[in-house]
N, C-alpha and C positions, 0 to 999 in steps of 0.2 A: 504494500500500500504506500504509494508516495505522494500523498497528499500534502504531507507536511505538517499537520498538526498532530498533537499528543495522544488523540484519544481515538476511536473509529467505535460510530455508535451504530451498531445493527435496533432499525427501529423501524416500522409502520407508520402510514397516514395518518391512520384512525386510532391508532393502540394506543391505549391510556398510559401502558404503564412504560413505555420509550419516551414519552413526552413529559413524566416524572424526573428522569435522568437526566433530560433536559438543560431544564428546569434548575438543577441542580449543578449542571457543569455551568451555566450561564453564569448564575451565581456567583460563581466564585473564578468568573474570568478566566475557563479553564477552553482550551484550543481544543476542536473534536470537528471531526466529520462526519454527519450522518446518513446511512447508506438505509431507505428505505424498499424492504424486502414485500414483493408483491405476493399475497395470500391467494389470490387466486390462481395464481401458477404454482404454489407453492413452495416459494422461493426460502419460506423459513424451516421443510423438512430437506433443502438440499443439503446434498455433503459441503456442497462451499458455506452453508453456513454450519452443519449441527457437528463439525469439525471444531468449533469453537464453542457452542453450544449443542450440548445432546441431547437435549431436550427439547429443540427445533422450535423452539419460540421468543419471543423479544420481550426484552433488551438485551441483548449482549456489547460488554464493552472490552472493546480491546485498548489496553496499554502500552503506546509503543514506545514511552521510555523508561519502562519496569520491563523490558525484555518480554514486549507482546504478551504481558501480562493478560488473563481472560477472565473475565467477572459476569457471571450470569445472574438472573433474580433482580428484579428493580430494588428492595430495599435493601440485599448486600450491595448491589452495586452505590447507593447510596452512603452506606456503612464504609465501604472503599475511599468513597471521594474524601469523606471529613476527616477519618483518621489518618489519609495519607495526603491530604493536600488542602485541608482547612488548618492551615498554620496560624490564622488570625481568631480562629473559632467562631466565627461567622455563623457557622449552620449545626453545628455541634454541642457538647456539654462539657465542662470537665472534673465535676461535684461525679464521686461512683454510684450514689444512689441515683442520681438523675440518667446515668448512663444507663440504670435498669429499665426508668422509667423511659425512658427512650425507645430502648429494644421491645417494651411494653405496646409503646403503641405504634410500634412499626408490625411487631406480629399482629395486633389487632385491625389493624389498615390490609394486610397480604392474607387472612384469616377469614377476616368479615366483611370488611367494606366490599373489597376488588372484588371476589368471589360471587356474594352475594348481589352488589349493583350488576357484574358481569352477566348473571344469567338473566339477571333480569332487563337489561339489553337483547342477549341472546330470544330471549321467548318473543318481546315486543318487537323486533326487529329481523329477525333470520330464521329461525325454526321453521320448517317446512309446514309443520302445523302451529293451528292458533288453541293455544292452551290456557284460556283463560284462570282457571286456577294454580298455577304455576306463573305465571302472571300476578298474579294476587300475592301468593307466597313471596315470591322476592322484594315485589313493593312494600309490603309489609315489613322486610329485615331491610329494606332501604332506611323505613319509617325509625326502625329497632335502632337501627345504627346510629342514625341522626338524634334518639333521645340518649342515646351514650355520651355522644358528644357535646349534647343539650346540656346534660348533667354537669360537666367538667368545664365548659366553657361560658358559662354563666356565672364561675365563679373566677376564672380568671384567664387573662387574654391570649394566653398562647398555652398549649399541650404538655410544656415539659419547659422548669426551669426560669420561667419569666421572661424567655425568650424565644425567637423565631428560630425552630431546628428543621432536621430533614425532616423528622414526626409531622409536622404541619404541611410540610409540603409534594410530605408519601399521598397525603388523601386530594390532593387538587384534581386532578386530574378525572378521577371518578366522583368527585363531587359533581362537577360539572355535566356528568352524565346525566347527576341525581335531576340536576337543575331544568336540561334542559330537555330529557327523555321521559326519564322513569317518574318522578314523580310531578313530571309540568301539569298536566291534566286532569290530574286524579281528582274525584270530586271530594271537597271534602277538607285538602291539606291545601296549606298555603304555606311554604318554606319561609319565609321572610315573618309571618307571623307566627307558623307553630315550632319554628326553631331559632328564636329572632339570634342567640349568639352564635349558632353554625354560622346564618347568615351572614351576618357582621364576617367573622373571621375569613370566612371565604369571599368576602368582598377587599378587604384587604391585601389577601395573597395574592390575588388576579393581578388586582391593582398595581403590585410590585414591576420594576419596568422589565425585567428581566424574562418574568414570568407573562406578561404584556406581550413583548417582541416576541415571545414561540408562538401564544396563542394564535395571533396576529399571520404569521408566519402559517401554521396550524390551518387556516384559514383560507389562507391564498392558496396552498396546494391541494386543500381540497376541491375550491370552486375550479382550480386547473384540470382535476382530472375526474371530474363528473360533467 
């Protein structure tokens, strides 16, 4: 790969959780090239990619100045970035209890959010058939999720620390699914009033410029290639 910059991000159009990673190298002024893999050819079970990931799915990051270092998993690749190159501690912790609480709600973000928001894309949008109750079910653990974080973020402004970590910005991405998919319609729930401090906080993170230029970005190549 002679692009020239430090990182080569295997990621998707549409994929929530490459746009995570992001999100995250942007951050922290980190050089990356992103090589987005087409699903409908399958380009994420090729050997040229599951060569570096065996798991044949995205994000995969390669390190080319850790000797093609390879990082699968959006929130170890996360866990990558801040202990090896958040030297300012910008997106990171460095209290050890807070480090748990961190890992806490990164497993809870890769556990329940993604998973759960995930299928319930998958049913609303792609399933061959229309499955209304399975439908319902995931809306539901969209709802579950969003009072977990009701809970913790109505008493204080960010996840972990009193500060802005990767924790907060594991869940952007499939927030935004929540937002503008799974739960825009539903009769009944209004995000902005039945979670007003999800809202706020995730009104915040978009807000950030960094997180701004992807979406932004995010965007344009969508309407390019529909």
């Amino acid at each position: 790969m002679s692009h020239g910059k430090q990182f080569t991000l295997y990621s998707h159009v549409l994929g929530p959780n490459g746009w995570k990673v992001a999100f995250v190298l942007e951050e922290l002024g980190l050089t990356y090239e992103t090589i987005y893999l087409d699903f409908a050819r399958g380009e994420q079970k090729s050997p040229e990619h599951t060569k570096y990931n065996p798991n044949g799915r995205i994000p995969t990051l390669i390190d080319h100045q850790n000797y093609d270092f390879v990082v699968w998993e959006s929130n170890a690749i996360l866990l990558y970035l801040v202990e090896k190159y958040d030297k300012e501690n910008k997106l990171g912790v460095t209290n050890e209890e807070d480090k748990y609480k961190l890992l806490q709600w990164l497993f809870f973000q890769a556990s329940g959010q993604g998973p759960y928001f995930g299928q319930a894309i998958w049913f609303m949008r792609y399933h061959a058939e229309h499955f209304p109750s399975a439908i319902e079910r995931y809306q539901k653990e969209t709802q579950r999720v969003y009072s977990v974080l009701e809970s913790v973020l109505s008493k204080q402004e960010w996840l972990v620390g009193n500060k802005l970590t990767i924790a907060d910005i594991s869940f952007i991405t499939w927030n935004r699914s929540a937002f503008l998919v799974i739960l825009k319609d539903l009769p009944g729930v209004d995000i902005q009033k039945d979670y007003p401090s999800v809202y706020k906080w995730h009104q915040k993170l978009v807000e950030r410029p960094a997180v701004k230029k992807l979406i932004d970005e995010q965007t344009k190549l969508i309407a390019a290639n529909h």
